[in-house]
Residue frames as qw, qx, qy, qz and C-alpha x, y, z in Angstrom:
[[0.000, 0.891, 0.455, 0.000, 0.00, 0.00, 0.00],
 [0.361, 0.296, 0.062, 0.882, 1.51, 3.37, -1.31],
 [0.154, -0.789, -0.483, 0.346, 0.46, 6.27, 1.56],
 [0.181, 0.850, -0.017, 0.495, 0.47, 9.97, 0.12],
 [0.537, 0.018, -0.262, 0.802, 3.29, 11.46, 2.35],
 [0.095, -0.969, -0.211, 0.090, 1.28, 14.41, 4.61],
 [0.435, 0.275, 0.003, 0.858, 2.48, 17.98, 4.24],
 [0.257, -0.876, -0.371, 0.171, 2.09, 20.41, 6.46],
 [0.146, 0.630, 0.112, 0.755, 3.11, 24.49, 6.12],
 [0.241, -0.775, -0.419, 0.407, 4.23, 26.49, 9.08],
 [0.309, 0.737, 0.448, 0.401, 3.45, 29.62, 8.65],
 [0.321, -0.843, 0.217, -0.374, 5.02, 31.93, 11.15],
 [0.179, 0.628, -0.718, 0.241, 8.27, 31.31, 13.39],
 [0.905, -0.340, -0.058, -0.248, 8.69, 28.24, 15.05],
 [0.759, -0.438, 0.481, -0.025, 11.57, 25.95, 16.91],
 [0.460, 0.463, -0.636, -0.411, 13.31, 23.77, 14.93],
 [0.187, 0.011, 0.942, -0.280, 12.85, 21.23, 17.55],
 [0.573, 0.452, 0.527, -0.436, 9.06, 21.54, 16.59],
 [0.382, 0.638, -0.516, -0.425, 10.03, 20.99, 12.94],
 [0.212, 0.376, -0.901, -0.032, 11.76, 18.03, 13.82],
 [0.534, 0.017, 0.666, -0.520, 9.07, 16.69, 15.72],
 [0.740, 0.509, 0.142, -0.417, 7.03, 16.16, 12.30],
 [0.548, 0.616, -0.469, -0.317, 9.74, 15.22, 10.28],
 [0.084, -0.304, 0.934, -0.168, 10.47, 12.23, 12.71],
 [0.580, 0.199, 0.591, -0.524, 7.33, 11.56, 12.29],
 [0.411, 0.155, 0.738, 0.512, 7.60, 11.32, 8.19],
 [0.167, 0.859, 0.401, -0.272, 5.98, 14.49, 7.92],
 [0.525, 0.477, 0.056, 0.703, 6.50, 16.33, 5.01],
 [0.258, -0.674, -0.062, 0.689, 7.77, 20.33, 6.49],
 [0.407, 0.540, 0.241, 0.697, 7.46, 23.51, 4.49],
 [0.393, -0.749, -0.254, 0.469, 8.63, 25.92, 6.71],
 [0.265, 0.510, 0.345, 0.742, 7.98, 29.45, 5.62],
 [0.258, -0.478, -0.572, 0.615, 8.25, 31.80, 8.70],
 [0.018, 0.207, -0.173, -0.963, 7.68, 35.19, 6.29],
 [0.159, -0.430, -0.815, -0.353, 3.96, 33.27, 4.84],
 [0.074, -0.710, -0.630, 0.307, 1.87, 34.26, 8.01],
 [0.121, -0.493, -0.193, 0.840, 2.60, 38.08, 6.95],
 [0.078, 0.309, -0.491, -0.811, 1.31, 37.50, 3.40],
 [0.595, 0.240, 0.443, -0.626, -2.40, 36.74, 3.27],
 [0.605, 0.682, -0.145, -0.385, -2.36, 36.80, -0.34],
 [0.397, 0.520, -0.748, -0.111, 0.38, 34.08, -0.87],
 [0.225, -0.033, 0.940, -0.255, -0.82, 31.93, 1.81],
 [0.742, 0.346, 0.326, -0.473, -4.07, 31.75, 0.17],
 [0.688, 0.473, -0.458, -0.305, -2.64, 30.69, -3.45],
 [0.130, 0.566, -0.807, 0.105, -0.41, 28.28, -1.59],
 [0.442, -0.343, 0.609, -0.562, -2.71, 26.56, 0.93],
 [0.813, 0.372, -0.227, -0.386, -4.53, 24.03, -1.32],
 [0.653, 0.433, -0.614, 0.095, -1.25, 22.06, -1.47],
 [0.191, 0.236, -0.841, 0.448, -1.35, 20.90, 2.63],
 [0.572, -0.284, -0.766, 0.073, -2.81, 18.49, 4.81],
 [0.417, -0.797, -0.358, 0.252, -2.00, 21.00, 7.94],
 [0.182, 0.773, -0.116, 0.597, -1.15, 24.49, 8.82],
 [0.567, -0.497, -0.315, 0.576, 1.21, 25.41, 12.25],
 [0.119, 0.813, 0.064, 0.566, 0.41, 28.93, 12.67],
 [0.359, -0.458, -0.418, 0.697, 1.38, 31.40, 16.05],
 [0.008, 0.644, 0.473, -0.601, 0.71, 35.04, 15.96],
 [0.024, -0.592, 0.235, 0.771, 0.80, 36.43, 12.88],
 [0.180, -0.021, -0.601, -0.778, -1.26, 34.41, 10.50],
 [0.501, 0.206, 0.210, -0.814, -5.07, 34.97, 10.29],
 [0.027, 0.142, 0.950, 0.276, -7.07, 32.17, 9.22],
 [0.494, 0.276, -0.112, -0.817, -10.01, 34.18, 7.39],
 [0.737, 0.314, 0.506, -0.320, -12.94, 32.15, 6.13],
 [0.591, 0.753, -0.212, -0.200, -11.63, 32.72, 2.81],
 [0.144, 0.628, -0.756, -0.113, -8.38, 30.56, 3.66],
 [0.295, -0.222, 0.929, -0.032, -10.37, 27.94, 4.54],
 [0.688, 0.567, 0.229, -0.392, -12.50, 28.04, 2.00],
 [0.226, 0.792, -0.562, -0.073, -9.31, 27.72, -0.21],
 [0.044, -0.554, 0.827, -0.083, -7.70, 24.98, 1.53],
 [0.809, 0.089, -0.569, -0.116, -8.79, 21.39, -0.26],
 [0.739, 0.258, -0.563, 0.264, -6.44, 19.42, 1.50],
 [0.176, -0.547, 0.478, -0.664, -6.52, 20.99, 5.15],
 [0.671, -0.217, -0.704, -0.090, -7.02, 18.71, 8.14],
 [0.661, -0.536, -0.251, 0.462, -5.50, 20.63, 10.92],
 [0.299, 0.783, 0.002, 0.546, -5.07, 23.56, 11.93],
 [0.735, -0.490, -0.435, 0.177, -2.81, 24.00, 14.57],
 [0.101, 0.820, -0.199, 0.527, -1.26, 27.12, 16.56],
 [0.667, -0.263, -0.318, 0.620, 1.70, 26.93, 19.01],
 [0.005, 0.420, -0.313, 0.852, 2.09, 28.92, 21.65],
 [0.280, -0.401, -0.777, 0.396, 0.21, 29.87, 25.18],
 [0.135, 0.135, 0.295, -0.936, -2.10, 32.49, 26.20],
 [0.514, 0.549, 0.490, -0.441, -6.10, 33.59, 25.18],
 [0.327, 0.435, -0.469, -0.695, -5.12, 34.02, 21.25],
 [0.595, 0.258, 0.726, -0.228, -7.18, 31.79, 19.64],
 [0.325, 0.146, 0.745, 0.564, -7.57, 30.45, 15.96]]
């Protein structure tokens, strides 16, 4: 059995330890900390991943997930009240 290889897209700074977490995991990474500031590129882009790791600086507008085929998760590191 041949599994599609997930890909996930963070979008905004992260660890590399939390990088590595996924790629130990056989997760594709496309790690693109400058995305979350560009609405307009993360929409054309989003289509192409399974999940998104966001933190403070990208906005997930009805319009990106309206956009995003292929989303399963959407998932934002960090602590406090901010909130997808």
């Amino acid at each position: 059995m041949n599994k599609k290889k997930l890909k996930v897209l963070i979008s905004d700074e992260l660890s590399a330890t939390a990088i590595e977490i996924f790629k130990d995991q056989s997760i594709q990474v496309d790690f693109y900390p400058e995305m979350g500031r560009t609405p307009s590129v993360l929409l054309k882009k989003i289509h192409k991943y399974d999940g998104l790791v966001i933190r403070s600086n990208t906005k997930v507008s009805s319009a990106l997930i309206n956009q995003a085929r292929n989303l399963k998760v959407i998932g934002r590191a960090g602590a406090g009240v901010d909130n997808i």
